[in-house]
N, C-alpha and C positions, 0 to 999 in steps of 0.2 A: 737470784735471777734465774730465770727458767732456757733452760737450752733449746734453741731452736731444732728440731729433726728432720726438716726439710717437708716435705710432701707424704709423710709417713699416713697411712689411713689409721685412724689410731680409736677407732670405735669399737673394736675387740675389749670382751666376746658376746658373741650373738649367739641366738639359738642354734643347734642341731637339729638338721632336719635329713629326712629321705623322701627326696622324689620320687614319682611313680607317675610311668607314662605306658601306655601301650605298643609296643611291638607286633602291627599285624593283630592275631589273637594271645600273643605270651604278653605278660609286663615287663617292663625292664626299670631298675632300682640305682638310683645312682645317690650318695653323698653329698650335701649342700652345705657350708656353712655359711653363706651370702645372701640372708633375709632381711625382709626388709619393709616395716608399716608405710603407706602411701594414705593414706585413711581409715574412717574405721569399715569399710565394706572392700577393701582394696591390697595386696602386697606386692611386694616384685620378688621373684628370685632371680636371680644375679648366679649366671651359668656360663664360665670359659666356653667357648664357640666349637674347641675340639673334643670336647664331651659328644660319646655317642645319644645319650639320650635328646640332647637339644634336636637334630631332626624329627623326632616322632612326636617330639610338643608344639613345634611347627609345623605338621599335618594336621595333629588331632587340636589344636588349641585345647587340650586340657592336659591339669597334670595333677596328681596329689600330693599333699605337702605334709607327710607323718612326723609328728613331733617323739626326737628317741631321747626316752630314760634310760635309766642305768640296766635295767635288762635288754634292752632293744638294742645296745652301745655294741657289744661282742659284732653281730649281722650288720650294724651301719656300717661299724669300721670296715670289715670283710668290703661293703659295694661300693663302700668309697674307694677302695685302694685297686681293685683290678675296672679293668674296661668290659664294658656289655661287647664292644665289638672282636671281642677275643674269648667271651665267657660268656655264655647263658646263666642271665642272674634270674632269670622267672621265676625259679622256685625255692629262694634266696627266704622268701617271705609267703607264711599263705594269708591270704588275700580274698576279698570281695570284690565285685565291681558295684559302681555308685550306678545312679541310674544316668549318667554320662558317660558310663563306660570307663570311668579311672580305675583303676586299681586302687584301695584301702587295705593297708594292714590290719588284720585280726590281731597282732600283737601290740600293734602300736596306741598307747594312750590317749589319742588325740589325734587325727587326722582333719585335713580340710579338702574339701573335694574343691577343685577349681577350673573357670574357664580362663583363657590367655584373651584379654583384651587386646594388648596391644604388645609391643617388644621395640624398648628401643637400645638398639643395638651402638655399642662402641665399636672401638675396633677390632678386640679381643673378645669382647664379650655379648650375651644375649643376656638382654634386662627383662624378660618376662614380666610384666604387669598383669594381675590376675585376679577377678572380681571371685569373689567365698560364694560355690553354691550353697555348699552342705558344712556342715561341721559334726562327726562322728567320736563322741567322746564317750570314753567308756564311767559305768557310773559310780566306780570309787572315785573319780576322781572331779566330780562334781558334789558343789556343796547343796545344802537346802532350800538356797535360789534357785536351783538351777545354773549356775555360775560354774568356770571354771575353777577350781581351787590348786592353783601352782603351788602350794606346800606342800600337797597332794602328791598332783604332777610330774613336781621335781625334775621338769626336764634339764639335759643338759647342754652345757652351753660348748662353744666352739672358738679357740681364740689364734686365730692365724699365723700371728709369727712363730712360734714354738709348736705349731700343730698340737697344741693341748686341749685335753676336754676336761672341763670343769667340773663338778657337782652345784647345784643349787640346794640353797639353805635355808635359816629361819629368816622369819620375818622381824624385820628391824625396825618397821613404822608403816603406819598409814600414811596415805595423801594427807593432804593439812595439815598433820600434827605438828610438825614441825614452823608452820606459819606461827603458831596459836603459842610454841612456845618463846620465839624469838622476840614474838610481842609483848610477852609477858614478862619477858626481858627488859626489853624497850622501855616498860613501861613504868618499870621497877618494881613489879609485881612478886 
């Protein structure tokens, strides 16, 4: 019999990310572990409302969304843990701007450049809904599709209650394989 936990959010872990919004003409860098698919052209980030950065993604409606691996982890951590309104994190990371004017890391494996469609805000929080202009991946870590290749990747993940970051690992299966064997099962194959 399985214990009931109450109201526990219990879909940890999710990616790590860093956000990047404009400050005026500096950036400013803040920590995210609250991502989240809404479609395939569409994400939210999910940003506590007393984050400095949540007003300047409310002016500019854009923000960028850099995926960190295991070298980028050292700098995420760093701008997750202090506030931009007490710390100039602008040069935290160096950076391009998209032709929206986000800030992109040069270090980061994987960025998506974004506009803020909409925001639907709780009481504590700003749900950013966010349509993918751009997507900026560097090219070890794309296969010979042209494809992301997350083995590659390797980003890492974010799991809330213990504030742990994970590593990502091998690959245990494709999609369908596992239909094709259950059948085979089934089947007495």
């Amino acid at each position: 019999m399985k214990k009931n936990l109450g109201t526990v959010l219990a879909l940890y872990p999710t990616p790590l990310v860093v956000i990047g919004a404009m400050n005026g003409n500096k950036p400013t860098w803040m920590l995210a572990g609250h991502v989240g698919i809404i479609g395939h052209d569409r994400i939210m980030i999910s940003m506590h409302k007393i984050h400095y950065t949540n007003q300047f993604i409310r002016e500019s409606k854009n923000l960028s969304v850099a995926i960190v691996d295991e070298a980028l982890l050292p700098k995420a951590d760093y701008v997750g843990t202090i506030s931009g309104k007490n710390t100039d994190k602008s040069e935290v990371f160096a950076y391009d701007l998209s032709e929206n004017n986000t800030p992109i890391i040069k270090d980061s494996p994987l960025v998506m450049d974004c506009e803020v469609v909409d925001n639907y805000e709780t009481d504590s929080f700003d749900n950013f809904i966010c349509k993918i202009s751009g997507t900026y991946a560097e090219e070890n870590v794309i296969d010979e599709k042209n494809k992301i290749d997350y083995n590659k990747l390797k980003p890492i993940l974010f799991e809330m209650p213990t504030y742990s970051y994970l590593k990502t690992g091998e690959i245990i299966g494709k999609g369908t394989e596992f239909r094709k064997k259950i059948k085979q099962q089934n089947n007495g194959e």
